[in-house]
N, C-alpha and C positions, 0 to 999 in steps of 0.2 A: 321660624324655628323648626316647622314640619318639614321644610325642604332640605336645611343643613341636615336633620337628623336622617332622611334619604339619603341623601347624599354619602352620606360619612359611611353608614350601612354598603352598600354600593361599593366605595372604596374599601373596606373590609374586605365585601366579596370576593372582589378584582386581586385583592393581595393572598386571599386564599388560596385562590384557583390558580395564581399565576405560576409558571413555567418556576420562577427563580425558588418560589419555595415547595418544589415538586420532591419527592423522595428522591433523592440521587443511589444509585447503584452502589452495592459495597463491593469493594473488590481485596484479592488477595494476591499480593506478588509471587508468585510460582516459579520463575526464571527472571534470569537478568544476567544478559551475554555481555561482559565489556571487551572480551579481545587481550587479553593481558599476556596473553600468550606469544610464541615466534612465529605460528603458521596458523592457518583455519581450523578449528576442534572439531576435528571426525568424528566428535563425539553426537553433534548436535546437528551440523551442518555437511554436503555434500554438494559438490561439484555439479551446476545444471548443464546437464548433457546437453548437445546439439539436436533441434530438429527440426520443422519444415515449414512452422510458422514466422512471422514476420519480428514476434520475438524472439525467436530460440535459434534463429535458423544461422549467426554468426559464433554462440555459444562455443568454447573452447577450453578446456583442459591445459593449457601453457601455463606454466608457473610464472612468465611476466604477467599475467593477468592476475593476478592474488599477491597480497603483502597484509602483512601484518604489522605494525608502527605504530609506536607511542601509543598504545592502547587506543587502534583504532585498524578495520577493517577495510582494505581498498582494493575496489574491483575497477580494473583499468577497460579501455576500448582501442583497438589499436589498430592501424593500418598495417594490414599483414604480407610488408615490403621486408621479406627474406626473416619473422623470424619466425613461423613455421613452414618454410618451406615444401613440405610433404602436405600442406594444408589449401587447397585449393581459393579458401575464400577471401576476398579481398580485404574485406576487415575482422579483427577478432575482439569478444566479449569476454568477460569472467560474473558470472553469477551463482551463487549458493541459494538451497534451500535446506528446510530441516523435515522434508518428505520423510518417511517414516521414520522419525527422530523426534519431534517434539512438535506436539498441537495445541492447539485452543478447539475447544466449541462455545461455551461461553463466557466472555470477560473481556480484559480489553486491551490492545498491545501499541505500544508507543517504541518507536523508533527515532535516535539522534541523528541526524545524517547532514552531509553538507553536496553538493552538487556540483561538479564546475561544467560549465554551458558550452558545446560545439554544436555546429547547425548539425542535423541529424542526429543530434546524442540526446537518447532516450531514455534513463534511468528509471526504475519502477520498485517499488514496493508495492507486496500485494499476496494475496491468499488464494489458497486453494485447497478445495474441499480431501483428504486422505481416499477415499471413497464414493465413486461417481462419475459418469462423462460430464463434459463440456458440452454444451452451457448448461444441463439442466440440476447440476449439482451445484452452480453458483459460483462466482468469482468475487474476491473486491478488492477495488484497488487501491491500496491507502495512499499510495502517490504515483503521480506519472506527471515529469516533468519532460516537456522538449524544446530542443536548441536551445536562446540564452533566455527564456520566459522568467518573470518574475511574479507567475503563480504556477501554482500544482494541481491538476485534477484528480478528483477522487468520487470514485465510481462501484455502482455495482453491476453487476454482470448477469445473466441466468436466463432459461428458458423464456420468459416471462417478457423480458428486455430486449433480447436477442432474435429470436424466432419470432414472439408474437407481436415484438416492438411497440411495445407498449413504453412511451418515453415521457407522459405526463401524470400517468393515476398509479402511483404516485410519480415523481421526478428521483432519476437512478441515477443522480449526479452534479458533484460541483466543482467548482474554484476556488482556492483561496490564494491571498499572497503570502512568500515567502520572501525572504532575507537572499538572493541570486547568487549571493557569494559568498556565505555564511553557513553555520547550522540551525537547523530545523527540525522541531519537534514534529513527528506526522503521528497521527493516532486514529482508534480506530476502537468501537464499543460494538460490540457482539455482542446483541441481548434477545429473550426471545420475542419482544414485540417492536424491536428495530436495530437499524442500524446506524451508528451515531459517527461522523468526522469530524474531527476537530486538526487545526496546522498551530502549532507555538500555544496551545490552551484555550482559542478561538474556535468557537464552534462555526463548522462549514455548510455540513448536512445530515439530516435525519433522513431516512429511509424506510418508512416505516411498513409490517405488516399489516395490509388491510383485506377485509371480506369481497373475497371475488371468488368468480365459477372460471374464471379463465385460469390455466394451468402454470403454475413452479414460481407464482408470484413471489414466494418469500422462501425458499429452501435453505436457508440456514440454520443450523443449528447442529450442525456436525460436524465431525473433527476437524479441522482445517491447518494446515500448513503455511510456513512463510517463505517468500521468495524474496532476493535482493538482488536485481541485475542490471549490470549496465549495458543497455541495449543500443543500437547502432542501423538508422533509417530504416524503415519502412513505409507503408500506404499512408500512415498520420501524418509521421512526423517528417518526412521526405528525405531528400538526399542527402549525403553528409557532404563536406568540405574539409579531402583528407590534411589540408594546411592546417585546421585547426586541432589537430590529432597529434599524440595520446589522450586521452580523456579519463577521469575517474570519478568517482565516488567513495567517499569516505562515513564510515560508518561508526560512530562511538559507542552505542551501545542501546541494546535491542531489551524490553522487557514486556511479558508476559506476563498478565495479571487472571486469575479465575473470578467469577462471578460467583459472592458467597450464595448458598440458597436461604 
């Protein structure tokens, strides 16, 4: 009877403490982009310029790279055989962010989006800080799919990870599987003592703030920005396969939530 009654206590403990009945985050929807419109809303979203990284460095302005349809957003990748021709680069990108248009610092933002797979096609969702260089202002990335994968990685980024490569205390990164040819939920919880992913309502990874003397372990907590681009090889993801080109991404609809306090 003394051991059941241990026991039972015990298992009380365990369902106290445990994770599932931990206080969950309250949160507030503050935006929600479905695209219902005819073209990209300048209101919230702008054009990601071209520049000299391995993401941005195909990046283009063409109006075949951008559609708006059936309430849904589609940034194309193309093989750049005569349709800009004033445009040196072999392939072209369409990507938006909403840089100084609309942020988060804390809460938590879920994206619907569907992928379709070419070798070298790189699609990403992912944050960046309004204010700050790279890396020490932090990145993350709510999804980075390549070629025809059927998961998505999601990652954080920062001085901490980057410079000091520190890739185990805590671990800045995971996998989950998605749907290859489908839509997919990608999400993403900004809070101040971590960083939470989840793919389709499955949690991925926590990331969390911990006590260290080493430098920019957790700098989040500042305005940060959304990116959505379909990006086209680089050092990760390798070469593309212009046979298997146009390429898109399709995007349903974008939501931003706050963190009540």
């Amino acid at each position: 009877m003394k051991l059941l009654k241990t026991i039972t206590t015990l298992a009380l403990c365990f369902l106290a403490y445990s994770p599932l009945n931990a206080q969950q985050p309250d949160y507030k929807l503050v935006w929600k982009e479905n695209f219902r419109g005819r073209s990209i809303n300048e209101k919230y979203w702008s054009k990601i310029p071209r520049g000299g990284s391995d993401w941005n460095r195909h990046m283009s302005a063409h109006p075949s790279l951008y559609e708006v349809k059936q309430g849904t957003a589609r940034l194309y990748g193309r093989v750049n055989e005569g349709i800009a021709p004033e445009d040196t680069a072999r392939y072209i990108t369409g990507g938006i962010f909403t840089k100084g248009k609309k942020t988060l610092t804390y809460g938590k933002v879920e994206i619907k989006a569907r992928l379709q797979g070419a070798r070298g096609a790189w699609p990403a969702i992912w944050m960046l800080p309004e204010n700050g260089k790279w890396p020490d202002g932090g990145e993350i990335d709510i999804m980075e799919r390549l070629n025809h994968d059927s998961i998505a990685y999601q990652t954080v980024h920062s001085y901490y990870t980057f410079v000091l490569k520190e890739k185990k205390n805590p671990r800045p990164g995971g996998i989950g599987r998605i749907d290859p040819d489908g839509y997919n939920i990608y999400a993403v919880e900004i809070l101040p003592d971590s960083i939470v992913f989840s793919i389709n309502g499955r949690h991925t990874l926590t990331y969390p703030r911990i006590e260290t003397d080493k430098k920019g372990q957790y700098p989040f907590g500042t305005p940060y920005y959304l990116l959505i681009d379909m990006q086209i090889e680089g050092s990760w993801v390798g070469k593309a396969n212009p046979a298997e080109y146009p390429v898109r991404m399709e995007v349903d609809w974008v939501k931003f939530y706050e963190l009540k306090e």
